[in-house]
C-alpha positions as a Markdown table, in Angstrom:
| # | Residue | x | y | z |
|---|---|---|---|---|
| 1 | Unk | 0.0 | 0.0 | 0.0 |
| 2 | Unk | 1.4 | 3.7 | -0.7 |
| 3 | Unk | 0.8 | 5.5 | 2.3 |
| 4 | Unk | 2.0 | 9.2 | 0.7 |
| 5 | Unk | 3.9 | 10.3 | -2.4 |
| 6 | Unk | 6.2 | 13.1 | -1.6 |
| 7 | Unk | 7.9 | 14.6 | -4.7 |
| 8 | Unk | 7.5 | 18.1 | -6.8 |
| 9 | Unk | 4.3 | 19.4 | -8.3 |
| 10 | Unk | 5.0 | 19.1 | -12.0 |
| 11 | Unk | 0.9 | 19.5 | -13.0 |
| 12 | Unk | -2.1 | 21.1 | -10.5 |
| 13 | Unk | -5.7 | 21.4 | -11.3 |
| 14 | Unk | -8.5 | 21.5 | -9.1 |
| 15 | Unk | -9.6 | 17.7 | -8.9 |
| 16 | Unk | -6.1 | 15.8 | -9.5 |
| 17 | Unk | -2.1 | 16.6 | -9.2 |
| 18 | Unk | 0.9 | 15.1 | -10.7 |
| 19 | Unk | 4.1 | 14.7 | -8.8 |
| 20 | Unk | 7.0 | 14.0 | -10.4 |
| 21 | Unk | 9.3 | 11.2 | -7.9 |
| 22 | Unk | 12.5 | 11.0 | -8.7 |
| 23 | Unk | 11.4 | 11.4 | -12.5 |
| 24 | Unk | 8.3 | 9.4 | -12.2 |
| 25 | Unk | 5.1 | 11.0 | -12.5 |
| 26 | Unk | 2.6 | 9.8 | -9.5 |
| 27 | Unk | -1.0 | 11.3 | -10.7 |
| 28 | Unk | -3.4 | 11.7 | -7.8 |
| 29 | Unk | -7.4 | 12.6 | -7.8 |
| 30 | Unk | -7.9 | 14.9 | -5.0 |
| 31 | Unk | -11.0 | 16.5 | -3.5 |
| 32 | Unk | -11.7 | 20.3 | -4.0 |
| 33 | Unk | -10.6 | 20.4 | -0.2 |
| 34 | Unk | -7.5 | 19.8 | -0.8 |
| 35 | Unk | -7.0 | 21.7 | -3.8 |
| 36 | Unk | -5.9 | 24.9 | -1.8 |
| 37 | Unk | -3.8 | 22.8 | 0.3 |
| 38 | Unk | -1.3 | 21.8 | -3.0 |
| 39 | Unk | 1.4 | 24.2 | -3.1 |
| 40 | Unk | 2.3 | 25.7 | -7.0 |
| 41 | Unk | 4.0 | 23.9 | -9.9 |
| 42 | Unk | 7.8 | 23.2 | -9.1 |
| 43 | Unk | 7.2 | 23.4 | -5.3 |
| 44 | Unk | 7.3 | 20.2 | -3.1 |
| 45 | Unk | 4.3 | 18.6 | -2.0 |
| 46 | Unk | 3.7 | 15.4 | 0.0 |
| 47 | Unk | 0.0 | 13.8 | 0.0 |
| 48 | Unk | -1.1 | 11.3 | 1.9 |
| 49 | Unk | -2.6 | 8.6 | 0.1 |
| 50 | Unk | -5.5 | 5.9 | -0.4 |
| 51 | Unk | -4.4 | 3.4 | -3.1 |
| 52 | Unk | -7.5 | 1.8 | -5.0 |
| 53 | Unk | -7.0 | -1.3 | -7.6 |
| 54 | Unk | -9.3 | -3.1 | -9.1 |
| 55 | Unk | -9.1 | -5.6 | -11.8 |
| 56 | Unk | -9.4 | -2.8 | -14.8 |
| 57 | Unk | -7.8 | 0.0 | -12.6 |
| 58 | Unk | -4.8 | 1.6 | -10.5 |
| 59 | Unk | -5.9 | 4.8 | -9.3 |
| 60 | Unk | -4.4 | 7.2 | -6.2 |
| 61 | Unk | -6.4 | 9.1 | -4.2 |
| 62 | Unk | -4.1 | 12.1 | -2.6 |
| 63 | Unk | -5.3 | 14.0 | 0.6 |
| 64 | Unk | -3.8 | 17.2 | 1.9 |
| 65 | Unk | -4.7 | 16.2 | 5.7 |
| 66 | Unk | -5.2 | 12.8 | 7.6 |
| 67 | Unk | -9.1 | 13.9 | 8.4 |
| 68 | Unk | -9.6 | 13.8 | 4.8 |
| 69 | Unk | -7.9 | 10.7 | 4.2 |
| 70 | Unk | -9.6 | 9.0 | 7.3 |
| 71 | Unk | -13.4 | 10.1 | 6.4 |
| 72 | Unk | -12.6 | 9.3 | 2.6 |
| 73 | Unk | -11.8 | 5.6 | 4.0 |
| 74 | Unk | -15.0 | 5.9 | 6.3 |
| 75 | Unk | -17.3 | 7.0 | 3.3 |
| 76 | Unk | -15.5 | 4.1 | 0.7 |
| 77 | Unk | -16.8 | 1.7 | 4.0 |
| 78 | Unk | -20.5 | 2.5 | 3.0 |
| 79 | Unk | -22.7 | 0.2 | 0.8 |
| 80 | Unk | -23.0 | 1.5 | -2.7 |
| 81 | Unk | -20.5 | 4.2 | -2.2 |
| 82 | Unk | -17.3 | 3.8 | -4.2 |
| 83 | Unk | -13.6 | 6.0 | -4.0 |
| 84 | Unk | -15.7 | 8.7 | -7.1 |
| 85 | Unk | -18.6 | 9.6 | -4.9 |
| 86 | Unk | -16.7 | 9.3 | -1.5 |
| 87 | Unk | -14.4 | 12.0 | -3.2 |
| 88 | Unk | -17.4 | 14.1 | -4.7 |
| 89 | Unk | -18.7 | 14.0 | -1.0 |
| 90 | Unk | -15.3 | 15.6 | 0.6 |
| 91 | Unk | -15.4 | 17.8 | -2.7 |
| 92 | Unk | -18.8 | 19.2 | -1.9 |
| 93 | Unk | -18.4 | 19.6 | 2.1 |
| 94 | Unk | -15.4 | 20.1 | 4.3 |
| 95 | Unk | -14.4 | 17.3 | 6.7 |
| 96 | Unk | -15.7 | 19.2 | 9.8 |
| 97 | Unk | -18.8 | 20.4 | 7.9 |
| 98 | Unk | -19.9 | 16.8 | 7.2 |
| 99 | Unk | -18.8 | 15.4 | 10.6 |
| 100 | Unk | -21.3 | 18.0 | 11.9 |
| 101 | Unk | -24.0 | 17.3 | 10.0 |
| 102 | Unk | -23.6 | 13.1 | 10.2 |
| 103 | Unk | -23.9 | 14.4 | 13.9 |
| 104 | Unk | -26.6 | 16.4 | 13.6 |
| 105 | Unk | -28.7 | 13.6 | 11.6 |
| 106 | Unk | -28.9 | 16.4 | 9.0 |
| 107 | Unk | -30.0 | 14.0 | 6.0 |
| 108 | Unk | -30.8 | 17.5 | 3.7 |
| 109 | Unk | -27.1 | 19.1 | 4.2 |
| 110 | Unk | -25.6 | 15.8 | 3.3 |
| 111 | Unk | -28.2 | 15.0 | 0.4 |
| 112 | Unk | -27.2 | 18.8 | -1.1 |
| 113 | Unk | -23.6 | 17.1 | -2.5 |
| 114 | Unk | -23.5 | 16.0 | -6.1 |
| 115 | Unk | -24.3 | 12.6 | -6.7 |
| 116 | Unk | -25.9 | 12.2 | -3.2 |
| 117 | Unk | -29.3 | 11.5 | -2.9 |
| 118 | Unk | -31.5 | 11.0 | 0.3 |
| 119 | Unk | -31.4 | 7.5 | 0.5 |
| 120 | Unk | -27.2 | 7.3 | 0.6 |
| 121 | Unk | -27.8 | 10.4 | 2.7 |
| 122 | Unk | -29.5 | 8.7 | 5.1 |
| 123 | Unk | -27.2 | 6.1 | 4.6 |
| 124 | Unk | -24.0 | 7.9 | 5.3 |
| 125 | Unk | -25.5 | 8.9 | 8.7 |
| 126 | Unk | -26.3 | 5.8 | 10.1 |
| 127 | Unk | -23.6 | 4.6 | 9.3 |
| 128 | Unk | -20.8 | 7.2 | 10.2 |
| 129 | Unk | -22.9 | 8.5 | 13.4 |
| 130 | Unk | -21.3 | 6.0 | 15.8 |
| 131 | Unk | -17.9 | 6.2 | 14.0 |
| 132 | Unk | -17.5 | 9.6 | 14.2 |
| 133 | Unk | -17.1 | 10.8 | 18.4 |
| 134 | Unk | -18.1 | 14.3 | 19.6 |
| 135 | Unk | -14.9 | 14.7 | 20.4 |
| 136 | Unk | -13.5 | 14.4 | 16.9 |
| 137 | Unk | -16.1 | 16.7 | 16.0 |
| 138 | Unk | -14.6 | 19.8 | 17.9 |
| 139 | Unk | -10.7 | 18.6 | 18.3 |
| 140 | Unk | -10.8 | 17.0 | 21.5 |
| 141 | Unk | -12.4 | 19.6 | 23.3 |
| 142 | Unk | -15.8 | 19.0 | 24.4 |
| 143 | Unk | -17.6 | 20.2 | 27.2 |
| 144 | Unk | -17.7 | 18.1 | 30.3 |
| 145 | Unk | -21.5 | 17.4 | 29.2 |
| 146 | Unk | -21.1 | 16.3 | 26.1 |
| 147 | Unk | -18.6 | 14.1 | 26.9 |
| 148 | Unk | -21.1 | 12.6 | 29.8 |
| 149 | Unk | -23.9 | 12.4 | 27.1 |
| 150 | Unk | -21.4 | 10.8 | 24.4 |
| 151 | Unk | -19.8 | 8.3 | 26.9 |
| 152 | Unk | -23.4 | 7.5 | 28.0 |
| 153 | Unk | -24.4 | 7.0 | 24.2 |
| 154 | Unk | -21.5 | 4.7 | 23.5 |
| 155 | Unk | -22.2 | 2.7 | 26.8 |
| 156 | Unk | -25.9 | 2.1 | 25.6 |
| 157 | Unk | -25.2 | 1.5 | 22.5 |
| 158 | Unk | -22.7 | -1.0 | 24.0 |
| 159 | Unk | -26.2 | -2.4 | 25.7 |
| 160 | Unk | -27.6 | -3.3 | 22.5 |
| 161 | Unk | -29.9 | 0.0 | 21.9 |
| 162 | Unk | -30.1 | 1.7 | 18.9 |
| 163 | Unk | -27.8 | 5.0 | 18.1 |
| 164 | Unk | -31.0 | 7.4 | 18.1 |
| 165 | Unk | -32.7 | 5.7 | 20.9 |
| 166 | Unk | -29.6 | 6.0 | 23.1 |
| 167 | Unk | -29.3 | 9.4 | 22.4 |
| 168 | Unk | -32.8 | 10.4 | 22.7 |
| 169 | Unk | -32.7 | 8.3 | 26.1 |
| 170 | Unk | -29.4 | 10.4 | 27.4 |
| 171 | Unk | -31.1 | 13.7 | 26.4 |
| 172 | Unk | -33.9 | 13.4 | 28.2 |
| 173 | Unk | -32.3 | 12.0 | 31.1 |
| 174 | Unk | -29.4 | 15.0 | 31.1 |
| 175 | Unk | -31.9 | 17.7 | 30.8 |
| 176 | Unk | -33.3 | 16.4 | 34.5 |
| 177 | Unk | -29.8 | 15.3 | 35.7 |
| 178 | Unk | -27.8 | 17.0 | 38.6 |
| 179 | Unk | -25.1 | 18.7 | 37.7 |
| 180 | Unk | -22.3 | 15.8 | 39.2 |
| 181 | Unk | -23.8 | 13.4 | 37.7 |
| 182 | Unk | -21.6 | 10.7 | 35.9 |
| 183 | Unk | -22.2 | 7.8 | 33.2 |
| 184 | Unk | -23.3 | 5.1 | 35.5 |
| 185 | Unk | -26.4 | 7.7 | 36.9 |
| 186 | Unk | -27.0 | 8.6 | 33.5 |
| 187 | Unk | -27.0 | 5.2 | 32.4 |
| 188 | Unk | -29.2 | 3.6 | 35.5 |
| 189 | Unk | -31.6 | 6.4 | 35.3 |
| 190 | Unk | -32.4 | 6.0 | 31.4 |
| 191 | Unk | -32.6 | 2.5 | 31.6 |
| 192 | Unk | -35.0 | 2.9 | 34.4 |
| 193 | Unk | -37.8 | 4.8 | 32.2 |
């Protein structure tokens, strides 16, 4: 597997680079998100990578940051969604923009990218919702509530309950809670109703 191709830009266009390796030209497809990241012709450039082969094809998928790279794998995961639509997704929404709306169940946001329709939309966030933390949605720096009401989610889900039905359970139960409580009161309390 190629993990990145570090080398000098020798052609850059909006949806694909080509990086000349010790005189060996490595084209990439990149997402529109990266695009701004990719310094100018002649400057060096390393990308990190997704290789993709199939039978009839070799193609390289180059990524600016690890996010992209890591939600491009996450998207490639889902039923019916191959490396072109995964990349039209991170083309037509940021990394953070679409971590937020998988979040927010926001099935019209995530429908709104070409190619993407409201079945894969819907899709996409059932899937990705229990792959993608709170605290990968805001760097790590959640609140100390939302890491009780995520850390509650996850240990329901752990249960056997559903991703929604967890989190509908820990809302309502949080709204109600003391202020010290902690996942096992949260957890004891929704189970209880």
């Amino acid at each position: 597997m190629i993990t990145y191709v570090e080398g000098i830009i020798a052609e850059r266009h909006p949806t694909r680079v080509v990086i000349d390796v010790a005189g060996i030209g490595y084209e990439l497809l990149i997402p529109l998100s990266s695009y701004d990241g990719v310094p100018a012709v002649g400057q060096t450039c390393r990308l990190l990578t997704v290789d993709h082969v199939r039978e009839d094809q070799h193609v390289l998928f180059g990524f600016v940051s690890a996010a992209e790279r890591q939600m491009f794998v996450l998207l490639r995961g889902i039923s019916g969604i191959g490396p072109k639509l995964a990349l039209s997704a991170l083309s037509g929404m940021r990394v953070d923009e679409l971590r937020s709306a998988v979040a927010a169940g926001d099935t019209g946001r995530v429908g709104s990218i070409s190619g993407i329709g409201k079945k894969t939309a819907e899709r996409i966030i059932v899937e990705l919702r229990d792959k993608i933390g709170t605290d990968e949605l805001d760097g790590g720096q959640a609140p100390v509530g939302d890491v009780l009401a995520r850390d509650s989610i996850l240990a329901l889900v752990a249960l056997g309950h559903r991703s929604a039905d967890a989190e509908r359970m820990v809302r309502g139960v949080l709204a109600a809670a003391d202020a010290d409580a902690d996942v096992e009161d949260v957890i004891r309390r929704a189970l209880a109703k």
